[in-house]
C-alpha positions in Angstrom: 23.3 37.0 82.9 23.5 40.1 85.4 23.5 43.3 84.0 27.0 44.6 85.4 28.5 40.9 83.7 30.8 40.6 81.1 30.4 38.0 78.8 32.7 36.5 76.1 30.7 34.4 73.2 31.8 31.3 71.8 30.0 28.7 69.8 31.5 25.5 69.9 30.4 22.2 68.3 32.9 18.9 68.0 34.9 19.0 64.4 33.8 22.2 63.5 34.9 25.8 63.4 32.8 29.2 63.8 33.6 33.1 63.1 31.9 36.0 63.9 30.1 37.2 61.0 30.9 40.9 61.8 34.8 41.7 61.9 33.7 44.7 64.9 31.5 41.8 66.9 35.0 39.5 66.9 37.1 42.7 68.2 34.6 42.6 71.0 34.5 39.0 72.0 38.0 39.5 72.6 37.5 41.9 75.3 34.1 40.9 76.0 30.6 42.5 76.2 29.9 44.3 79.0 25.8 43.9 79.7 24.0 47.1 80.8 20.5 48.6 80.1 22.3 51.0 78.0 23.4 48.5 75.4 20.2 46.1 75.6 18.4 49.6 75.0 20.7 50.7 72.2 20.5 47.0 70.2 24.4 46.8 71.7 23.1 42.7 72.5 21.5 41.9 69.2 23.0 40.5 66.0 25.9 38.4 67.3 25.7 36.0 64.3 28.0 33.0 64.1 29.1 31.3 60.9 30.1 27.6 60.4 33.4 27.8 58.4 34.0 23.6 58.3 34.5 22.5 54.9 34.5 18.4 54.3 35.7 16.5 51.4 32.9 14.4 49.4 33.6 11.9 46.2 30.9 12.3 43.5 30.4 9.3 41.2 28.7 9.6 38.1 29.0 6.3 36.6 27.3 3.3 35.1 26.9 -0.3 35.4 29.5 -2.8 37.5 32.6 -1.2 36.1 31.8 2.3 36.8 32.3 3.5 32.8 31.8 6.6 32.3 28.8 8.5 31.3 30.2 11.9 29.5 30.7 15.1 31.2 28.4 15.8 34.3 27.0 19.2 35.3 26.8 19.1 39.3 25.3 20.7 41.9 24.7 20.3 45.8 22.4 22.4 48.1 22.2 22.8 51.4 19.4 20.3 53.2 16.7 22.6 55.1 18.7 26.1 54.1 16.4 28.3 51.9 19.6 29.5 49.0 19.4 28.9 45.3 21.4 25.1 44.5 25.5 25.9 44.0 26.9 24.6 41.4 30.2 22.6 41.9 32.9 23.6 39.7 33.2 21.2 36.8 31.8 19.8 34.3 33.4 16.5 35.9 35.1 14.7 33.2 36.1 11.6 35.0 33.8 9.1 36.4 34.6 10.1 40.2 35.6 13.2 41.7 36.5 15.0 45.3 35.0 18.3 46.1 35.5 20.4 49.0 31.7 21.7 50.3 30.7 23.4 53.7 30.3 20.8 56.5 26.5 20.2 56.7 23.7 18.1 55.5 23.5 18.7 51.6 22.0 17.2 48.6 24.0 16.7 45.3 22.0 17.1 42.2 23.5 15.7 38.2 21.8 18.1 36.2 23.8 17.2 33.2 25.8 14.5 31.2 27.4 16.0 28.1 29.6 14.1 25.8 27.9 11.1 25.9 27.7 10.0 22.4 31.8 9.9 23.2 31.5 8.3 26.1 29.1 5.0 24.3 31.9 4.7 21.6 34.7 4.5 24.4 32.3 1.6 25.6 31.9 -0.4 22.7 35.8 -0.1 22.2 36.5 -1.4 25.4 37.8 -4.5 26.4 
């Protein structure tokens, strides 16, 4: 770009939504950013930070054998493939064999750390049919 040219930023990517990290960088973007020596000298062009705001739905199964019994109460967590932040964990525990969660829309990892309960859950499987 020329100094002199104004420039309105945008980050687009199919299915997915981004926001301007800074509330003050959105204002501009609005109006747009005029490019001058003055604000390349002044760090005016730096620190225009997009985040991806997509969430997607995913089913976590924590089951065994060919009629999916269930195991006892599962601890879960998911990280984010290839981003350097501590593992989240999802809210829970899950008490049912399957479950939806809502998660940001990238590449992520999901993680049982846990299954509680189940001594409870062996006894429902001897009882059962």
């Amino acid at each position: 770009a020329v100094v002199g040219t104004r420039v309105y930023p945008e980050v687009s990517m199919d299915e997915h939504k981004f926001e301007p990290t800074s509330s003050v960088n959105k204002r501009s973007y609005f109006k747009g950013i005029l490019l001058s020596l003055d604000a390349a000298r002044t760090g005016a062009l730096s620190k225009h930070d997009f985040l991806d705001i997509t969430m997607a739905d995913i089913d976590v199964q924590v089951a065994g054998g060919i009629c999916n019994m269930y195991l006892g109460n599962a601890t879960i967590q998911y990280k984010l493939v290839g981003c350097a932040i501590d593992p989240i964990l999802l809210p829970g525990p899950q008490t049912v064999w399957s479950q939806t969660y809502t998660v940001p829309a990238h590449h992520i990892e999901v993680r049982v750390t846990e299954v509680g309960g189940h001594d409870i859950a062996t006894i429902e499987f001897k009882d059962s049919p």
